[in-house]
N, C-alpha and C positions, 0 to 999 in steps of 0.2 A: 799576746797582743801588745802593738807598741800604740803610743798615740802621735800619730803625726804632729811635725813643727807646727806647722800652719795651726793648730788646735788646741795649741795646750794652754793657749790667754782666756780660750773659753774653760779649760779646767782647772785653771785657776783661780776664774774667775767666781765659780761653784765652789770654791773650797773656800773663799776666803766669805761667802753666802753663808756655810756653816757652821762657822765663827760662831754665832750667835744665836744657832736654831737650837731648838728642844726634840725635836724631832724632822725626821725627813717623809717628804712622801711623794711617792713616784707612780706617775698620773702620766705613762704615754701609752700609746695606741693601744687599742684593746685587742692585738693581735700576736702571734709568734714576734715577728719583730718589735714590735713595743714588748713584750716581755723580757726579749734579750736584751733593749738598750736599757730597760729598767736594770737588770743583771749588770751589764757594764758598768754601770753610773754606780753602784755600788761598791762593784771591784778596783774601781780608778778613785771611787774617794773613800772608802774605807772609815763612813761615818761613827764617830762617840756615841750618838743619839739614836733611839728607835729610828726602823725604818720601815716603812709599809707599803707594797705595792695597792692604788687604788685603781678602778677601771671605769670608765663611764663612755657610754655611747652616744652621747651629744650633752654640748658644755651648757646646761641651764641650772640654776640653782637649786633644783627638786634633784636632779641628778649626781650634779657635785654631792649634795646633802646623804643619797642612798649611798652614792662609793665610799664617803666616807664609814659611813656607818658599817661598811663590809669590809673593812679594810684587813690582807690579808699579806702571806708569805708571796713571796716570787713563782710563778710556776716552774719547778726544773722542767717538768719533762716538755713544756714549751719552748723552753731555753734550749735543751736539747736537742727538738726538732727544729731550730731556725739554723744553730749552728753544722746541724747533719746537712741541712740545706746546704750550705756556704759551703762546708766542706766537696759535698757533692760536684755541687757548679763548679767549683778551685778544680778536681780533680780532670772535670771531664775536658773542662777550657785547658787546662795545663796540658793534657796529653795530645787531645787534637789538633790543637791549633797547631803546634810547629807543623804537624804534619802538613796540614794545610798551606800553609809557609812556602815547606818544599815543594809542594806540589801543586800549587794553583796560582797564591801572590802570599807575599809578605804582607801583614798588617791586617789578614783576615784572622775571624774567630769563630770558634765554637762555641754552643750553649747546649744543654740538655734541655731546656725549651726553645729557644731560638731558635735551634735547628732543625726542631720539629717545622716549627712556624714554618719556616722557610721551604720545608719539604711539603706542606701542606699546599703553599703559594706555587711552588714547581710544579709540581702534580694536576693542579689545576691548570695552570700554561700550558703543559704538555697535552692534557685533551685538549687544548681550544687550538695547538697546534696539530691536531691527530682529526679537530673536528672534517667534515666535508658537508657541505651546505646542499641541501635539497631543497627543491621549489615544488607549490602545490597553490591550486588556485581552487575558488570556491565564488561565490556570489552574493553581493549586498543588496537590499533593495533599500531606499529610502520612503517612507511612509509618512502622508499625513494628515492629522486630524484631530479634532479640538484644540485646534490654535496651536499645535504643536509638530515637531517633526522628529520622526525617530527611527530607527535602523531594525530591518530583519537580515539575517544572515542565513545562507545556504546551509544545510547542515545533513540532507539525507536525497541522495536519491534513488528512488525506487526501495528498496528493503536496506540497502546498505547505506552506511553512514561515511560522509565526506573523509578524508584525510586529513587531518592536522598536524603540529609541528610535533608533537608525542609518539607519532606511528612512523618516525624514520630511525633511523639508525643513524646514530651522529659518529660515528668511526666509518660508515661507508656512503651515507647518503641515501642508502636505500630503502625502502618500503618497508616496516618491520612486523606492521600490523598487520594482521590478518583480519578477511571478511570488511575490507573498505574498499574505498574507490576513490582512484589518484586521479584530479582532473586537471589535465594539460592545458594550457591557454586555448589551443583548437576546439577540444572538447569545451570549457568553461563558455568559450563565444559562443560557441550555435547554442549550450542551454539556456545561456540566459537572452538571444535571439526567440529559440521557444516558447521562454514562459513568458516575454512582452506580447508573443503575439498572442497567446494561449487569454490574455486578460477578460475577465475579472477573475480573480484568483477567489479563495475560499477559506474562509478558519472552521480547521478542523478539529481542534482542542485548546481545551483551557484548562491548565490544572496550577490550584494556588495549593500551598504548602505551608502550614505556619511554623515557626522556629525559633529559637532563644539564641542572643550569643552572650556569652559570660565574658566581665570585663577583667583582665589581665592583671596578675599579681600586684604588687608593689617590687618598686625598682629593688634590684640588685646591680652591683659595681657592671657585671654584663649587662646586662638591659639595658642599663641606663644609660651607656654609653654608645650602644647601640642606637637609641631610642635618640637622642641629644644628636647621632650621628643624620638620622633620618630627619627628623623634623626641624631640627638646627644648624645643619651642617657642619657643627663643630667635630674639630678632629677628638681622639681618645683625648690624647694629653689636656688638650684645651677643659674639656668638659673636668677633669680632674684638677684642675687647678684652680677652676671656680667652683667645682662642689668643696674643696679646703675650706675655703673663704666662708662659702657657707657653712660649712661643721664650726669654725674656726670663731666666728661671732661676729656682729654688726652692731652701730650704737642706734638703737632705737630711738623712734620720738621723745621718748621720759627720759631720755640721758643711757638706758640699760643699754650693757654691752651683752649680746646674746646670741646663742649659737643659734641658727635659725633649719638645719635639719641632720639627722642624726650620723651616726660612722659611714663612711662611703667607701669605705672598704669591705665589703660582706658580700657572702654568698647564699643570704640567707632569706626569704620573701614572710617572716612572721614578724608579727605587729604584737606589742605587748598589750595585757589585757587594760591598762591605762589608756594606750594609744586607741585600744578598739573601742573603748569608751567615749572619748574626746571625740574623736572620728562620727561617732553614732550622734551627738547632741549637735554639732555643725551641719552634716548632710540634712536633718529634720529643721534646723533653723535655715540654712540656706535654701535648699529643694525641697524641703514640704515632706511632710510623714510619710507620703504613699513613696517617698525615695531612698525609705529603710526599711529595709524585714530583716534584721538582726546579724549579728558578725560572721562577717566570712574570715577563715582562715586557709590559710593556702601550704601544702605541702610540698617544702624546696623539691626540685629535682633533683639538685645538683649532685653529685655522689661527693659522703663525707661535709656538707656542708655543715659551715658552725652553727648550730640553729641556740647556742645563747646569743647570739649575737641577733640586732634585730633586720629589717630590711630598711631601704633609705625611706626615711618620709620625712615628714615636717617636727620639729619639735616642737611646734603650738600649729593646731589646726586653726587656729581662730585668725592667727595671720593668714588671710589670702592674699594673693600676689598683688592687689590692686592697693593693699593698706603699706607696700612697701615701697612703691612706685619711686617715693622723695627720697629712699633709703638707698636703695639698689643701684648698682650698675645696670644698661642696657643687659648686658650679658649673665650677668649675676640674677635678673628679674625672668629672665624668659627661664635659665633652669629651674630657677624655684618654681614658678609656674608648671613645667613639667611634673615637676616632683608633687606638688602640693595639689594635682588635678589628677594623677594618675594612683595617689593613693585615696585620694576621695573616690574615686571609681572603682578603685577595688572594693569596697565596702558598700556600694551603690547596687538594687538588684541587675539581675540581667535583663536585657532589651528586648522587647516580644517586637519578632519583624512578621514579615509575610509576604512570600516570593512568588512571583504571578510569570509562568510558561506559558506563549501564544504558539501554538503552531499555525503554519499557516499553508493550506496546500496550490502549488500550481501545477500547471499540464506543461511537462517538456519534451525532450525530444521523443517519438516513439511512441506518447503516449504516458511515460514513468511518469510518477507522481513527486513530483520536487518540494522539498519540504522546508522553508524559512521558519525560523522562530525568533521570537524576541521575547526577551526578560524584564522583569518591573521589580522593584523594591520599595515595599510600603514598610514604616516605623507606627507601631501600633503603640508600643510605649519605650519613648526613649531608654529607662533607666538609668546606665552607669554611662549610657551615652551624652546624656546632658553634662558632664563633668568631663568625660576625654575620650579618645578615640585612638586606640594604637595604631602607629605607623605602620606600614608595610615597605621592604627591597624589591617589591615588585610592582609597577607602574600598572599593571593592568591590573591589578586584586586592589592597590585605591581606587581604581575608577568602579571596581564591583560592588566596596563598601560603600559606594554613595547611593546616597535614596533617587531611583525613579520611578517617576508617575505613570505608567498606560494610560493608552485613552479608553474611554469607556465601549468595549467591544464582549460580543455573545458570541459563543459557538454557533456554525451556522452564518453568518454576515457575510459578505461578500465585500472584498477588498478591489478595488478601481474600476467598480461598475460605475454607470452613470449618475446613478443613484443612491449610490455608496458615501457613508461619511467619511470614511477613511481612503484616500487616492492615493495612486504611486504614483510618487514623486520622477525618479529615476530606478534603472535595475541596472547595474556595472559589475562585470568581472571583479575579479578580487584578488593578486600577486601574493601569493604568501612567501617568504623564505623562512628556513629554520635558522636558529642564530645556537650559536656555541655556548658551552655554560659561560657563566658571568665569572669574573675576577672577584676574587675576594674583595671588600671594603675594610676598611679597620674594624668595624662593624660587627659583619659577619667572619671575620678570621676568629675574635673574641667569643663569638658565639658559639662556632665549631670548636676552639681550644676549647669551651668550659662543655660543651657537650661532650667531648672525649675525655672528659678527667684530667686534661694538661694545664699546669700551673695553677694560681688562685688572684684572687681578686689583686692584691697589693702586686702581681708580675704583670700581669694584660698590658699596663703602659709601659714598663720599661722595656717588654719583650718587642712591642714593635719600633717605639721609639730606638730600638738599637740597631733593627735589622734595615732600618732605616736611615741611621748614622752609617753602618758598616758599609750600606751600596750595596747590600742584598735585596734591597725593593725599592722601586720610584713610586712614587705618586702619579698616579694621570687620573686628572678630576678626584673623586673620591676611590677611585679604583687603586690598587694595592698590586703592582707588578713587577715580578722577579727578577732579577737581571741574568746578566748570561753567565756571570760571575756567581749567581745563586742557582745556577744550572752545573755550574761545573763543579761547585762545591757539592752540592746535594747528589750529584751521580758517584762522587768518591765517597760520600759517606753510605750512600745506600749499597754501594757495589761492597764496599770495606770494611764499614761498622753497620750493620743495620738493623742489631738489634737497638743502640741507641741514636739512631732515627725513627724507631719503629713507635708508633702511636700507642698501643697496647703496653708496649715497655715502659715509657716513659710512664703513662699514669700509673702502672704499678709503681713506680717511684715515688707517685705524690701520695699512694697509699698507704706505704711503710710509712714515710714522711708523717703523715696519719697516725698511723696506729705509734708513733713515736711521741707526738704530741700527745696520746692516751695515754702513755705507761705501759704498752701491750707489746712495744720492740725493745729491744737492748740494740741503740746506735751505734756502738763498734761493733755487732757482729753485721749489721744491715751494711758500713761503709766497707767491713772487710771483703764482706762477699760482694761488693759493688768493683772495688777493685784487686782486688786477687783473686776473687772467684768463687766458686764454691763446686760440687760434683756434678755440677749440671754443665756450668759453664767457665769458661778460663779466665773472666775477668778481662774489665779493661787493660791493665797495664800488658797482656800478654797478645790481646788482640790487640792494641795499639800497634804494639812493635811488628807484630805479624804486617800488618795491616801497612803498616808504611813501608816494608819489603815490599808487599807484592803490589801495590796500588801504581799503576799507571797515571802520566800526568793526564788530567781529564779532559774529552772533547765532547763539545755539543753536536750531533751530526746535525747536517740540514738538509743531505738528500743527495745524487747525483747530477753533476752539470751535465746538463742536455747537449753539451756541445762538442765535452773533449771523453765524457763519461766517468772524468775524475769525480770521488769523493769530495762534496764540499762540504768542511767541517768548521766550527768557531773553537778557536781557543783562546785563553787569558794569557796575557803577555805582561810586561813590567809596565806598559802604559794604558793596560784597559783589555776589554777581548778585541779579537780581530781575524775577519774570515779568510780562510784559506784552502787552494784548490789544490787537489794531490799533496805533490811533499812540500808545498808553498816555491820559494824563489822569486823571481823578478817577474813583476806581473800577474803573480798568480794569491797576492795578500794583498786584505785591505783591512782599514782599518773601522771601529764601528764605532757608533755613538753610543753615551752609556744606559738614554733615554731610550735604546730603540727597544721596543717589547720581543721576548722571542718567539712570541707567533707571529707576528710582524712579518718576520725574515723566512720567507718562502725562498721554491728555490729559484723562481724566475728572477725575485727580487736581487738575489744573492750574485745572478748570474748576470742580471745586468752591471750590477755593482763591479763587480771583476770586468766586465768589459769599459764600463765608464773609465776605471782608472786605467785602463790598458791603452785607452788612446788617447790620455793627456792632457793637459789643460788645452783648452780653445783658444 
């Protein structure tokens, strides 16, 4: 190791600190990498005086007081597994990139998680490029009564049940379900022609269901970022730079400078049995006894999660976010708020709801018994609902979690007779189309990496903040999409290297990695077999070189042109990609923007594009 120019005033500046001390004590992160800069820090000043690594998971005076009290040696085998890390990423960025170099653009990079990421983000472009959109129509009625208005939906006719956007096949468009029934705009008119004239309709069942929903762990570095993403729209980075701030400490009313919640790095969703304490006397003083029945604890998912380490919450519950109003930034008050309401809610019991199905029957065409229903959501006891409610990436599952009211109807009533308390409004056809899966978010790319065992808490931000510096993804709105440049890269590595694309591989990486920070691997034989190999497999360095013999400069296809029956394909060039028809030539290359998405780029689109520039500016 050397110490860069730029750096060495600051280690000097630390030496000439120990001038005078009796001892040293080294208090950074409570993670592999705080272990290893504590290791560093050791080795670049080569302290006279004792020296103790201490750890504490948010800076308040009860805590500084327990690390000191525990204060202990360095972990090797963490030191270990950070440095196996580094070596790792050095290896796999050192071999692939040139390859990339040659074979796509200069100035691109490899990562052992990056590159997953990016394959993850491809993969999903490629169905929304593969998707084909199916349409299916169904019927609304508007309903009204006790001062209210409220929506039934077509849902069955005759024995079978309507089509929805779940029964098609999104690689062909077509019907996938069996035993339903697909209703065309033609068909959709004349039934709902039938059942106006068929009126007064009839409720032919009621059935209420009671139910509990339990409220959601305490934050982890994923969730929360996730969580900050949904309800605050903050990007990952953004939300990690004020949860610092908050680890990091505020000067309070009485002058105290205080960390106000705990390490935001962690994969971990347990609450120390202090915390569970603290937590239990606030909810009964704020929400009233009946809003405790005793501590919940929650078992991480995560695979390999560090469970000494705790989940985010508050390091004084008794701050809530209204006593910090004068203290906070806008941005800094609302995360706290998340944090300091979602770990109140974990501790809060569960919510007793109560879901109220109306069928309702009409006469359609023929005779068939057309079948609308509507849904009601009654809150029996809030719970852990009075304290927070988890977001949802799905627009139509918020509008489910909210409470509606029905109006007061019996089985048996009769719906827009004369004499009817409840009248329709309007009955309207109803255009469905299927839509394509959604594009990752920072969000959810973070969720799916910690669902597959890729990376850890302290990689989430750098992995996309890079793949984002590199021009492997744009932003559109909160969406997270590939470039043609993370098409062409991710087809050479899946075509060439694919066990280190492959999602399965990788997390075995983070496993050893694992079982390295236990004591349970010897990291020379884990990097030797990473790169040289072992009897199973030949190792990077021999499939690198393999791999850049046989690998072909890489094309994105986009389909054939309709016109001449060439091949139109994208390729990356020294100024960006840029499409081209057959062997390219005059007229037959254009050039692309670096925004355009590659579902986007249909081949009509493609094909116009080739003929706009073929005739010229205007």
């Amino acid at each position: 190791y050397v110490i860069p120019a730029g750096k060495k005033r600051h280690v000097n500046a630390l030496r000439n600190a120990l001038k005078d001390a009796s001892e040293v004590l080294l208090a950074t992160d409570p993670d592999r990498e705080g272990e290893s800069i504590s290791w560093h820090l050791l080795e670049v000043l080569r302290p006279r005086v004792p020296a103790r690594r201490i750890a504490f998971h948010e800076i308040t005076e009860e805590a500084v007081r327990e690390a000191l009290a525990d204060a202990h040696d360095i972990d090797q085998n963490l030191v270990r597994a950070q440095e196996s890390r580094r070596i790792l990423d050095r290896l796999f960025g050192y071999t692939l990139s040139p390859v990339l170099w040659k074979k796509v653009r200069t100035g691109l990079s490899a990562g052992r998680v990056q590159s997953v990421a990016v394959r993850l983000l491809v993969e999903r472009e490629e169905a929304r490029r593969a998707f084909r959109t199916a349409t299916y129509w169904d019927a609304e009625a508007l309903l009204s009564g006790d001062g209210r208005q409220f929506s039934a939906t077509l849902v069955r006719v005759g024995d079978r049940r309507l089509a929805t956007g779940k029964d098609f096949d999104q690689a062909t468009g077509l019907l996938a379900g069996t035993g339903v029934r697909h209703l065309d705009e033609a068909a959709a008119r004349a039934l709902v022609d039938a059942v106006r004239a068929n009126i007064p309709w009839r409720v032919t069942s009621i059935e209420e269901r009671p139910y509990t929903e339990r409220p959601a762990p305490p934050f982890t570095t994923s969730t929360l970022t996730q969580e900050a993403s949904r309800k605050l729209g903050f990007p990952t980075a953004r939300t990690m730079r004020i949860a610092q701030r908050l680890k990091d400490g505020v000067e309070l009313a009485d002058g105290q400078i205080e960390g106000l919640i705990t390490y935001h790095r962690t994969d971990s969703t347990t609450l120390s049995e202090k915390a569970l304490g603290e937590a239990a006397r606030v909810i009964k003083s704020l929400f009233g006894a009946d809003y405790y029945e005793g501590p919940r604890r929650y078992q991480t998912r995560v695979r390999n999660a560090q469970e000494a380490h705790e989940a985010i919450r508050p390091t004084d519950f008794r701050l809530a976010p209204q006593r910090l109003a004068d203290v906070l930034d806008q941005d800094e008050l609302r995360l706290y708020e998340l944090i300091w309401k979602r770990t109140m809610a974990s501790q809060m019991p569960d919510a007793r709801l109560r879901k109220t199905t109306i069928e309702i029957t009409a006469t359609g065409p023929g005779g068939e018994p057309c079948i609308f229903t509507l849904s009601g959501k009654a809150i029996e006891f809030a719970g852990y609902r009075r304290a927070y409610v988890e977001g949802s990436d799905d627009p139509d599952q918020e509008l489910e979690d909210q409470e509606t009211v029905l109006p007061s109807i019996r089985e048996g009533d009769v719906i827009g007779g004369p004499r009817s308390r409840i009248a329709i409004v309007t009955v309207e056809p109803k255009r469905h189309e299927t839509v394509p899966p959604p594009r990752f978010t920072e969000a959810s790319l973070i969720k799916k990496l910690e669902e597959e065992g890729i990376g850890r808490p302290s990689t989430y931000e750098p992995t996309i903040e890079t793949i984002l510096r590199r021009g492997y993804v744009f932003r559109q709105g909160k969406a997270l999409v590939p470039s043609f440049t993370a098409f062409a890269v991710t087809k050479l590595l899946r075509d060439h290297f694919g066990d280190y694309v492959d999602i399965g591989f990788t997390a075995r990486m983070e496993d050893s990695l694992d079982e390295i920070s236990n004591g349970e691997r010897d990291r020379t034989d884990f990097i030797r077999e990473f790169y040289r190999g072992d009897g199973d497999r030949p190792g990077l360095e021999v499939e690198a070189a393999l791999g850049e013999q046989q690998a072909d400069y890489p094309v994105v296809d986009v389909g054939e042109d309709p016109e001449t029956g060439q091949p139109l394909r994208v390729r990356i060039g020294r100024f960006g990609p840029f499409l081209q028809r057959g062997e390219g030539g005059s007229g037959n290359t254009v050039s692309l923007l670096e925004d355009l998405a590659p579902a986007d780029l249909t081949i009509d689109r493609a094909a116009a594009m080739l003929k706009t520039k073929a005739a010229g500016p205007r």
